[in-house]
N, C-alpha and C positions, 0 to 999 in steps of 0.2 A: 606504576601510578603516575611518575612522571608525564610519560609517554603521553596520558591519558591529559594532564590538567596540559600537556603540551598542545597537544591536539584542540582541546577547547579555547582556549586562548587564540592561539594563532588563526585558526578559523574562524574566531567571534569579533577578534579585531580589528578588522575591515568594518566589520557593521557598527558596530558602536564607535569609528570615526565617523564613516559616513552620517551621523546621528547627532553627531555632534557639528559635524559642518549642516546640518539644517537648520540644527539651534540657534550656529550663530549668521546663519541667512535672514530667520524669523526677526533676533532683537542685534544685530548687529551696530544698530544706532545706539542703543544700550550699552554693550556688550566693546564699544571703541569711546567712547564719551570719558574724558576725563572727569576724576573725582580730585572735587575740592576736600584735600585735609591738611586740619594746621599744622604747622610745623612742626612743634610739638611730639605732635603723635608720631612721628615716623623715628622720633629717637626712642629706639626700645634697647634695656639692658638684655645683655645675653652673655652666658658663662661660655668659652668657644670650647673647652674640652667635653661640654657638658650634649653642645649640640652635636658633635664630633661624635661621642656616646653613642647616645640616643638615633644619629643617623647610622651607624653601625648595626644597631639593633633593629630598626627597621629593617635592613636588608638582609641582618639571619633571618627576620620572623618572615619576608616572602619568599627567600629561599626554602624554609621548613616548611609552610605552607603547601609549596610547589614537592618537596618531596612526601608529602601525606603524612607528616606526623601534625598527631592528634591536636585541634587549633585550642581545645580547653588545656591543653601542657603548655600550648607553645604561650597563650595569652597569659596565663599566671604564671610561668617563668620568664618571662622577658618582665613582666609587668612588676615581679618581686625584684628581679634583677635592678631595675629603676632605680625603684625605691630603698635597695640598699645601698645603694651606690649614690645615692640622693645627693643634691649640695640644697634644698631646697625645704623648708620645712613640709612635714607631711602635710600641716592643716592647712596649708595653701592649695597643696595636694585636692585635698578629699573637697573643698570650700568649691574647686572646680569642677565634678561629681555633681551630674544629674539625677538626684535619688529617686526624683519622682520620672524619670524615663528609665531607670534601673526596675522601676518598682511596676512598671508597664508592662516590662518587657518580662519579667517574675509569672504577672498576673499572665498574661497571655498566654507563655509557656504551660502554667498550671491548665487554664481552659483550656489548650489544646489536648494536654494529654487527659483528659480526663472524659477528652469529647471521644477519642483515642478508645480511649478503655470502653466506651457504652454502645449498647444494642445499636443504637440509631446510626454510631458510625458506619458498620458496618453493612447496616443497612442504603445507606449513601456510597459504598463503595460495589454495592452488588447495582445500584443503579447507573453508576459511573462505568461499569464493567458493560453493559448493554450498549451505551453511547459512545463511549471511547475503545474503539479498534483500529485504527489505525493513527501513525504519528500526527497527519493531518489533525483529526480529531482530538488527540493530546491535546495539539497544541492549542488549540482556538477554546479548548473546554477549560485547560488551566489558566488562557489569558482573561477569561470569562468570571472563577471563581476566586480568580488573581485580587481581584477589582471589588468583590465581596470581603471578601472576609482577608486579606492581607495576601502578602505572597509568600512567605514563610509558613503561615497553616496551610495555605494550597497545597505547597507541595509536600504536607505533613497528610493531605489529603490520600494524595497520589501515590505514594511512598507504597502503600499496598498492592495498590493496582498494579503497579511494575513489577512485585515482584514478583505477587503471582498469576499474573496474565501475562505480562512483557516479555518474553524471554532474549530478549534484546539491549545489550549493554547503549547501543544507542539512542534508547527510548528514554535512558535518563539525561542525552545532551539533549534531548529536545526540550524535555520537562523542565533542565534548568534555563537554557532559553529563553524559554516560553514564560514561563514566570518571574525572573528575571529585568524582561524588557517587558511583560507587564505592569512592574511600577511605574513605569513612563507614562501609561495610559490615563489615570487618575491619580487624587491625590491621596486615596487610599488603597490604592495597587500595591504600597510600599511603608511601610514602619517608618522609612529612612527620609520620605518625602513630608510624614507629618513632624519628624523631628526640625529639618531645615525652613519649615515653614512657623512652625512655632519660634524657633529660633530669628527667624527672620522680622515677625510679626510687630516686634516693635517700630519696626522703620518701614517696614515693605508689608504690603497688603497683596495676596493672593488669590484669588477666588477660583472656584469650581470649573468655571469655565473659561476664566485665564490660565487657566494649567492645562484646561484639556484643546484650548486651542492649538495648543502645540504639542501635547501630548497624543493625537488623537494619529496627525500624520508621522511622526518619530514612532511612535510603535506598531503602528502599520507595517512601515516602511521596516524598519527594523528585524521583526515578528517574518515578513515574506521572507528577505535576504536571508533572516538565519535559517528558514526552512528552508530554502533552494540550497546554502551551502552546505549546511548536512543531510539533506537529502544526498549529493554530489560525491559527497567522500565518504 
C-alpha cells in the first residue's frame, strides 16, 4: 500500500505545484504585499519541548498514514497521546474545538449513509453506471457531482460504481483526482473551502464568483494534467 500512496503522490505533485504557481500568478500583488502587524502580536509564548512533541508527532502520523494504518487509530492515538502528555489546560483545549463544524460534519456523514442505505441510491448508481464507462467519463461526472453535493459524498457516490463496474485499481486514482481538484472548482466542491471561508469571513469577504474566477482555470488545468499523467503510467 505504500507503493500505491507512493505512486499517487509522486505523480499528483507536479500538478498541484503547477496550480499553485497559477494562484500565485493570479493574486501575486496580494500574495507579496506586506502586512502591517503590531509588534505585539508577533511575541507569542511557546513551550519549546512541547513544539519539539507535537512536531514529532506529526511526522509519525504522515509516516502511518503513508503506511495504511487505519487514520480513525492513528487520529485518536496521536490525539490521546497529546492530551496526556498535555502541559496545557484541556479547557483551552476543547475552547479551541469547532463543535458546530464537528457537528456538520456528524450531520453529513449521517445523510450520506443513510442516502447510502435507500432505494433511490441505488437507483442513481445504475444511472451513473449507463454514463460513466470510461476514466474520461469518471472523471468530468465526479468533477460534475463534486460541485453539487460536496466532494466526500461524491466519492461516497462512486465507491459502488468501482467496485462493481471498475475492475480497475486505477479507476480509483482517477476518482480520487478527480474529486479531489474538484474543490478548486467552486466553493462548495469542498467542506474544507466552506470552513476557510467562514473562517475567514470576519476580515475577508469571498464571493461565488471570486473563487470561481480562479477556480475555474486551476481545476481545468489541473483535472487535464492529472488525466494525461495517469492516463501515462
Amino acid at each position: 500500500m505504500l507503493q500505491v500512496n507512493s505512486f499517487f503522490f509522486f505523480h499528483l505533485f507536479p500538478v498541484a505545484f503547477i496550480c499553485a504557481g497559477v494562484i500565485h500568478r493570479f493574486y501575486k500583488k496580494d500574495l507579496t504585499s506586506s502586512v502591517k502587524t503590531p509588534e505585539e502580536a508577533l511575541k507569542y509564548r511557546y513551550n519549546k519541548p512541547s513544539v519539539i512533541k507535537s512536531s514529532l508527532v506529526v511526522l509519525i502520523t504522515v509516516i502511518l498514514f503513508f503506511l495504511n494504518v487505519p487514520m480513525e487509530i492513528v487520529s485518536i492515538g496521536v490525539g490521546s497521546f497529546l492530551l496526556i502528555t498535555r502541559r496545557v489546560k484541556p479547557e483551552k483545549v476543547y475552547n479551541l474545538i469547532d463543535f458546530r463544524l464537528l457537528i456538520l460534519f456528524i450531520g453529513l456523514f449521517i445523510v450520506i449513509k443513510g442516502v447510502e442505505k435507500s432505494v433511490v441510491f441505488y437507483s442513481l448508481v445504475e444511472h451513473f453506471q449507463m454514463l460513466v464507462t470510461a476514466p474520461l467519463s469518471l472523471v468530468f461526472s465526479s468533477l460534475l457531482v463534486s460541485n453539487v453535493v460536496s466532494n466526500v459524498p461524491a466519492v461516497l457516490i462512486f465507491k459502488p460504481l468501482i467496485v462493481n463496474y471498475f475492475n480497475d485499481e486505477k479507476a480509483w486514482f482517477f476518482l480520487a483526482m478527480s474529486s479531489t481538484f474538484a474543490g478548486n472548482l467552486t466553493i462548495l466542491g469542498s467542506i474544507a473551502n466552506i470552513i476557510v471561508i467562514e473562517g475567514a469571513s470576519p476580515k475577508v469577504k469571498i464571493g461565488f464568483f471570486e473563487y470561481l474566477k480562479i477556480g475555474l482555470p486551476v481545476t481545468l488545468l489541473s483535472v487535464l494534467v492529472g488525466l494525461v499523467i495517469l492516463s501515462l503510467f
